[in-house]
C-alpha positions in Angstrom: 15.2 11.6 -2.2 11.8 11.4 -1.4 10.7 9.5 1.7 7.7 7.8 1.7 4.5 8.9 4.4 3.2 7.0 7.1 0.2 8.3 8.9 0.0 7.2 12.7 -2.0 7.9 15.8 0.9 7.7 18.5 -2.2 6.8 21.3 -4.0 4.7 19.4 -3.1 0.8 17.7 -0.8 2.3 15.2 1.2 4.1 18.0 2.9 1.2 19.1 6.3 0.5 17.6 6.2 -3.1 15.8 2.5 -2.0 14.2 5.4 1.1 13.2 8.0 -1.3 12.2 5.0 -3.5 9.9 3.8 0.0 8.0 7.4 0.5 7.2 8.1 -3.0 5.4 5.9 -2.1 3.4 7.0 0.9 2.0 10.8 -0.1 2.4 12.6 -2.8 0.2 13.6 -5.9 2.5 17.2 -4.7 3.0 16.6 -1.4 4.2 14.2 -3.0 6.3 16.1 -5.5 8.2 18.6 -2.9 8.8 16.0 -0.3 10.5 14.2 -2.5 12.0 17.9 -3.6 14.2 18.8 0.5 14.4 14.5 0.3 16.3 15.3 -2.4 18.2 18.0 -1.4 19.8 16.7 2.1 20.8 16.8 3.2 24.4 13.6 5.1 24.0 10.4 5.6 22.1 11.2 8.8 20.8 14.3 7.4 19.7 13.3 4.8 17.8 10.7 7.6 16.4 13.9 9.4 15.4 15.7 5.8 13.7 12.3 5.6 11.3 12.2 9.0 10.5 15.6 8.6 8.9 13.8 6.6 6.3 10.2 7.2 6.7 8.2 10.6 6.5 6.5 9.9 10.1 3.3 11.8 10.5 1.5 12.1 14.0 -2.1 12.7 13.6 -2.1 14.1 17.4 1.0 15.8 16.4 2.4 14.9 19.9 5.5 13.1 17.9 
């Protein structure tokens, strides 16, 4: 299965996790959506919520920091 890409800069705007969680509704359909955005939600951490989207997502850091 092929994910889809996302692009981010994790210090800039697009870094933050609900401007994440909005790039990913778009590329998801609204089911898978509602579900990772709870699995995000409910993360402990930012690098775990990282983790949650990259289940579905192809997450790339520009800074490569993430």
């Amino acid at each position: 299965m092929n994910k889809p890409k996302i692009y981010f800069d994790s210090r800039g705007e697009l870094g933050n996790i609900f401007a994440l969680l909005n790039l990913c509704r778009n590329e998801l359909n609204l089911l898978s959506y509602k579900i990772l955005r709870k699995n995000v939600l409910n993360s402990k951490s930012y690098i775990e919520a990282l983790e949650k989207i990259r289940n579905h997502i192809n997450l790339i850091d520009v800074r490569g920091e993430y």
